[in-house]
Structures are given as structure tokens and as C-alpha cells.
N, C-alpha and C positions, 0 to 999 in steps of 0.2 A: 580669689573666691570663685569657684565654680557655678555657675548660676543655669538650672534649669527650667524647661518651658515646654509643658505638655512632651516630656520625652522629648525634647529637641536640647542640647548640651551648645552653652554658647562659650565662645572662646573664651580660655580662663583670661584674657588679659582682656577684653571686651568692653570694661568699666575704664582703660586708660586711653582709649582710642579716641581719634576724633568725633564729632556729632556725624559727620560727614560718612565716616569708615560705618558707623555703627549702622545707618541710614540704610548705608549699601548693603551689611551686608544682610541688612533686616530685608531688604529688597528682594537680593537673590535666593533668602528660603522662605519666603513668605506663605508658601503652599502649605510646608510645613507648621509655618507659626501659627498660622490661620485659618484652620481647617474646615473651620463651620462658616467660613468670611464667603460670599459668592466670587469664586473668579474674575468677576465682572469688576466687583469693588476693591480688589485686594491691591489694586494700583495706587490706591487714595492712601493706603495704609501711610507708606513712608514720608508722605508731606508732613502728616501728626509727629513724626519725631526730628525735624529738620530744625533749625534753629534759623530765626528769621534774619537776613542780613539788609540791618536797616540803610546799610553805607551804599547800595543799590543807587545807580543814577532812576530816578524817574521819569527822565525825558527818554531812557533808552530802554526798549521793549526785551526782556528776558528771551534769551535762546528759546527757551518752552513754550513760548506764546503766539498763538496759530490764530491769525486773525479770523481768518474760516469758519475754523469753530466757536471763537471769539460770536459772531455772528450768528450762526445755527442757534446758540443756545439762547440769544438776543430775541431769536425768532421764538424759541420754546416757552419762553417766558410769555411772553403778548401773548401768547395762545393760552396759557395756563397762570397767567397773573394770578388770580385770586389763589388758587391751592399753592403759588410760591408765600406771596404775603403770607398765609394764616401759616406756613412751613416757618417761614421767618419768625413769628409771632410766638407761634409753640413752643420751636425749635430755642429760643433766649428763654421761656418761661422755666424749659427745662431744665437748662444750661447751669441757669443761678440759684439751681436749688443743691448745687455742689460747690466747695468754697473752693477751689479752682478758679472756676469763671467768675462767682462773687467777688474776688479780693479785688481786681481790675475797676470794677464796680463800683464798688466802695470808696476806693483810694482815687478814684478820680473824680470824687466830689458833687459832681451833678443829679445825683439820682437818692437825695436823703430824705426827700420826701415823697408823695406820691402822687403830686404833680409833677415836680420838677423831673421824676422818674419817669411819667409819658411824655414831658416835652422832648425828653435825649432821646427815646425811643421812637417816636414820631420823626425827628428830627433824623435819626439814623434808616429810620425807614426809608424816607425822603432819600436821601442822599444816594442810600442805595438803587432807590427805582431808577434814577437821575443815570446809573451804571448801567443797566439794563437796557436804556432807550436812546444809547449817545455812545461815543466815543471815549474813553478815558482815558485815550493816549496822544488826544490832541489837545494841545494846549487851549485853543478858544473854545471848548466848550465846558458846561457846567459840570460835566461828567469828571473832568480831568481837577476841575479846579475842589471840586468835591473827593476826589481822590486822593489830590494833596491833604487836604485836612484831616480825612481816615485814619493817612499816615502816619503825617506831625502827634495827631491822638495818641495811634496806636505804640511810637516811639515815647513819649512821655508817659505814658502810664505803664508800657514795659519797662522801662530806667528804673521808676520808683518802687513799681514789684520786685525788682531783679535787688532790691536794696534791701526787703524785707528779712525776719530771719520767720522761723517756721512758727514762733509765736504770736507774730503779729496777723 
């Protein structure tokens, strides 16, 4: 099947390919795919179609990960804390009003009411500041131990989506 994109023709075999291949080659036309996307952002594009590999050691820091800027944006946050929060805050209200991001939500139990729905959100807030002002790749601090859990989360609630069919 031949599949088209704003005049851009993707390879007819393109649906058999790895997440990987597709990843790549959505990388190297992106100019093309994403016309109206700024230059600046068009790099963020292909992490959205990546598939996440949970088998990842934790103790050991991904090739991509530049402690440097690791740090920089450590520093951009403390400067800009308040417009990150209410970006975080927004940025889930909007999230979930597409059943996309809803199903995770849902399916993971915690947020059925409207309590229990600000304490995970609080609670995730938390967790995340705890990244922003620490380490999360060293084992003794709270940053990393909060990192773990993100993870284990984020592994258990993708298993049981990955189980659903499109009706549920």
C-alpha cells in the first residue's frame, strides 16, 4: 500500500519495516514531512515514534545522555519553575482529553475519583521536581529512586495497554 504525506511518497514497503527503520527514515526527511514544524523542533519529532525499550539497564546512562545539558536545563528550570509547573499542569489537562493518553489513565486504577486523581497528580508532580533538582542517575539520591518507580509504572501500565484491543 502506497501511503502519502503532504506530497512526500513513502516507501511502498514502509508499514513492514522496523519501528527503528521507520524512525530513521522519518528523521532523515523530516524537513519534508514537517514543513510548518520550526527547524529548531523538528529533532523532538522522531523520539514520538520510537518504541520505548523497557529491557534498558537503569544503572547505565544511554549513549544520548549529555550530563552538561542534563544540568543546563536543571538550571533553566529553577529559574522558570513556576511556568514549568503550570506547563506540566496544562500540558496533562490537555493530554487527557484525548483517549490516547486517557486509556493509561484509566487502566491504571489510581485516578477514579477526584481525589484520588490529585493525589497521583501531586504525587507525580513531586516526583518529578525531585528530577529537576537531583541526580537521577545516582543511586543514593531520591531523584533516582523516584525514577525507578516512574519506570516500573510506566512498564506496567504499557503491558496492560499493549493487551487492549481497540474496543476497550
Amino acid at each position: 500500500m502506497q501511503r502519502v504525506y503532504d506530497d512526500i511518497e513513502f516507501p511502498c514497503n514502509f508499514d513492514d519495516w522496523t519501528a527503528q527503520e521507520q524512525s530513521d527514515w522519518m528523521y532523515h526527511n523530516m524537513t519534508n514531512l514537517y514543513k510548518n514544524v520550526p527547524e529548531s523542533l523538528q529533532n523532538l519529532i522522531p523520539a514520538a515514534t520510537r518504541l520505548l525499550d523497557f529491557n534498558r539497564s537503569l544503572n547505565v546512562l544511554p549513549e544520548w545522555m549529555d550530563p552538561d545539558k542534563y544540568h543546563r536545563g536543571q538550571k533553566f528550570v529553577r529559574r522558570h519553575y513556576f511556568s514549568i509547573i503550570l506547563a506540566i499542569i496544562l500540558g496533562s489537562m490537555y493530554n487527557y482529553t484525548f483517549d490516547d493518553f486517557l486509556k493509561p489513565i484509566i487502566i491504571g486504577g489510581n485516578s477514579h475519583t477526584p481525589y484520588l486523581a490529585f493525589k497521583r497528580y501531586l504525587s507525580t508532580l513531586k516526583r518529578m521536581l525531585f528530577w529537576y533538582d537531583s541526580e537521577p542517575w545516582i543511586k543514593s539520591t531520591r531523584a533516582y529512586k523516584d525514577m525507578q518507580i516512574a519506570h516500573s509504572n510506566h512498564i506496567r501500565i504499557s503491558t496492560k495497554v499493549s493487551l487492549l484491543d481497540n474496543k476497550q
